[in-house]
C-alpha positions as CSV (number, residue, x, y, z in Angstrom):
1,X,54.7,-5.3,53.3
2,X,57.3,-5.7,56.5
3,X,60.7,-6.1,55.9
4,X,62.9,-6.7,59.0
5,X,66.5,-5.6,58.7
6,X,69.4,-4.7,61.0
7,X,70.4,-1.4,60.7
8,X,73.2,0.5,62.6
9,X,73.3,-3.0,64.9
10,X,69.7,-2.7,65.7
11,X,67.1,-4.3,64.4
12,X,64.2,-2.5,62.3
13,X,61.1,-3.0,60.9
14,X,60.2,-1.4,57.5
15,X,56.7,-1.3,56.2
16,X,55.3,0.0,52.7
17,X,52.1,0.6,51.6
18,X,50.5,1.6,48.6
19,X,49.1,5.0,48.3
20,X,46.4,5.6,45.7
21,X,45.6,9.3,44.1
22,X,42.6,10.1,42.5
23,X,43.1,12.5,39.5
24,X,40.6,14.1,37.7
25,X,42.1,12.7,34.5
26,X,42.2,8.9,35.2
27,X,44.9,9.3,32.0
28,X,47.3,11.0,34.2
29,X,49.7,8.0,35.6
30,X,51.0,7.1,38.4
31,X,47.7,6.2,40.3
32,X,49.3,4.6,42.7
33,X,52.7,5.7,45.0
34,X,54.2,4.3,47.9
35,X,54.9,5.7,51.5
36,X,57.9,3.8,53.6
37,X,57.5,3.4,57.8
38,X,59.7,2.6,60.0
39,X,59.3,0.8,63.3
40,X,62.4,0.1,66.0
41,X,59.7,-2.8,67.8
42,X,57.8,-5.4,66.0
43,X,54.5,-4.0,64.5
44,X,52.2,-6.0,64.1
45,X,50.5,-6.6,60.2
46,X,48.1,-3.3,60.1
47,X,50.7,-1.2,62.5
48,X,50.2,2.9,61.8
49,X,51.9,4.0,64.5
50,X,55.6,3.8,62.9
51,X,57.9,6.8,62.1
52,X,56.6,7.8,58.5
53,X,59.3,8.7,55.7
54,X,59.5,12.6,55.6
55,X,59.9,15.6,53.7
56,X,61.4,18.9,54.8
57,X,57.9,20.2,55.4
58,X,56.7,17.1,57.5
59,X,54.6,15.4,55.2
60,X,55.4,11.6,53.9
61,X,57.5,11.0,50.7
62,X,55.2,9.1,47.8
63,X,57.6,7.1,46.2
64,X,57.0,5.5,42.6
65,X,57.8,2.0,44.0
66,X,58.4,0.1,46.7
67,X,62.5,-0.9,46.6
68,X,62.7,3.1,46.2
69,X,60.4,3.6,49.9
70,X,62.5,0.9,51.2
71,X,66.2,2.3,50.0
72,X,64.9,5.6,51.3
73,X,63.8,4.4,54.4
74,X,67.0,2.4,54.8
75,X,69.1,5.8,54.2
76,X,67.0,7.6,57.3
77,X,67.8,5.1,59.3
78,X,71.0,4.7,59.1
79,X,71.5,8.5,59.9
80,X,69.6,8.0,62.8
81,X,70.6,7.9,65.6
82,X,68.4,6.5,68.1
């Protein structure tokens, strides 16, 4: 999913896609996660080359839905300054 939004006067792409993990209990949810990207130029549909949605050590944020990858992309952004 692509949402375009202005942010700061500029206008931004954000995508979210799902994230599956295997477990080796199949009884142990969630299953599925959600990572957030942003983009400052149109991406096309299948687009990987956004900014990914971080944590302090540099690896993306799995988020339990999407609105929550979206308001936490929408937060970065916003502090950015680019």
């Amino acid at each position: 999913m692509i949402e375009k939004q202005t942010i700061n006067g500029k206008d931004v792409w954000l995508k979210v896609d799902p994230y599956h993990v295997e477990r080796s209990n199949p009884n142990i949810i969630p299953t599925e996660y959600f990572t957030a990207a942003y983009y400052y130029e149109e991406p096309s549909e299948n687009a990987s080359d956004g900014e990914p949605v971080k944590d302090t050590d540099g690896e993306p944020i799995l988020f339990e839905s999407p609105v929550a990858a979206l308001a936490q992309a929408w937060k970065r952004i916003k502090g950015d300054k680019q």
